[in-house]
C-alpha positions in Angstrom: -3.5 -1.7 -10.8 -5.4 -4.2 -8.9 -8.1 -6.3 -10.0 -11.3 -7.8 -7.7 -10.9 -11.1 -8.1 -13.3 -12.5 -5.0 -16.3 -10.5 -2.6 -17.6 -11.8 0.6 -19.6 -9.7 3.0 -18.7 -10.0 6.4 -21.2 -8.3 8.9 -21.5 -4.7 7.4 -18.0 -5.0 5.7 -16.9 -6.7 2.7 -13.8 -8.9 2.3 -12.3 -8.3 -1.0 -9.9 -10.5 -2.9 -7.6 -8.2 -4.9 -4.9 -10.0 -7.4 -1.4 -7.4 -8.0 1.2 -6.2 -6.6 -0.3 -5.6 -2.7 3.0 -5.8 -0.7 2.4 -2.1 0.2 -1.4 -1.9 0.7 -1.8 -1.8 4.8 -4.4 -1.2 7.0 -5.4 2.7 6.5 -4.4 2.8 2.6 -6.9 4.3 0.6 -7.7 2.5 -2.8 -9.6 3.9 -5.7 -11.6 2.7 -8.7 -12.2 4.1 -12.5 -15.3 6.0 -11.8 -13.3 7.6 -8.6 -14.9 6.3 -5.4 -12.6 6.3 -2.7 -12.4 2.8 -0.5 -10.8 2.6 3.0 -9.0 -0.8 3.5 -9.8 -1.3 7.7 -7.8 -4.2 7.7 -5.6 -6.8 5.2 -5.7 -10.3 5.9 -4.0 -13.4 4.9 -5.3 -15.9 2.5 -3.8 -19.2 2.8 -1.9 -21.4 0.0 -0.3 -24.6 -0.6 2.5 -23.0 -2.6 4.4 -20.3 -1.1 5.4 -18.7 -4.7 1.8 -17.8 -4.8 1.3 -15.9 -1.8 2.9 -12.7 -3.6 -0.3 -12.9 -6.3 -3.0 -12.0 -4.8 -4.1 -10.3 -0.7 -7.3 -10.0 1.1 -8.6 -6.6 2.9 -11.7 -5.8 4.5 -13.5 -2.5 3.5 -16.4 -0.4 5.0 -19.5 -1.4 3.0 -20.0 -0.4 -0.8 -20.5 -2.2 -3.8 -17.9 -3.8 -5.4 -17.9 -6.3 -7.6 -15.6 -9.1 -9.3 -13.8 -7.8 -12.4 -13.5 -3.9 -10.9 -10.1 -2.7 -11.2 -8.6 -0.7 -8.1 -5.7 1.5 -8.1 -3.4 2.7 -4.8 -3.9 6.6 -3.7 
């Protein structure tokens, strides 16, 4: 499970924060939520951090437009 921890729009996409295991979410993966929609991660970015230990905690992807908030909880398909 993944949660939304941050949501920035970007153009017509949205950058999404998502805290969990994301070492395997590229660009392409598909990711859902509870209710079932289906969100296409275009492209996973890098968020920056003083502490190297945290870099493993949480990743950044950009997603087609939709509306996600903070708190939703995402799963890998």
């Amino acid at each position: 499970m993944l949660q939304v921890i941050d949501v920035y729009k970007i153009g017509d996409k949205i950058s999404v924060t998502l805290r969990g295991k994301c070492e395997d979410i590229k660009n392409g993966s598909k990711l859902k939520d509870n209710d079932g929609n289906m969100y296409n991660v275009l492209s996973v970015g890098m968020t920056r951090f003083n502490n190297p230990s945290d870099i493993a905690q949480s990743t950044t992807v950009l997603i087609a437009p939709c509306s996600l908030k903070k708190g939703v909880q995402l799963y890998r398909v």
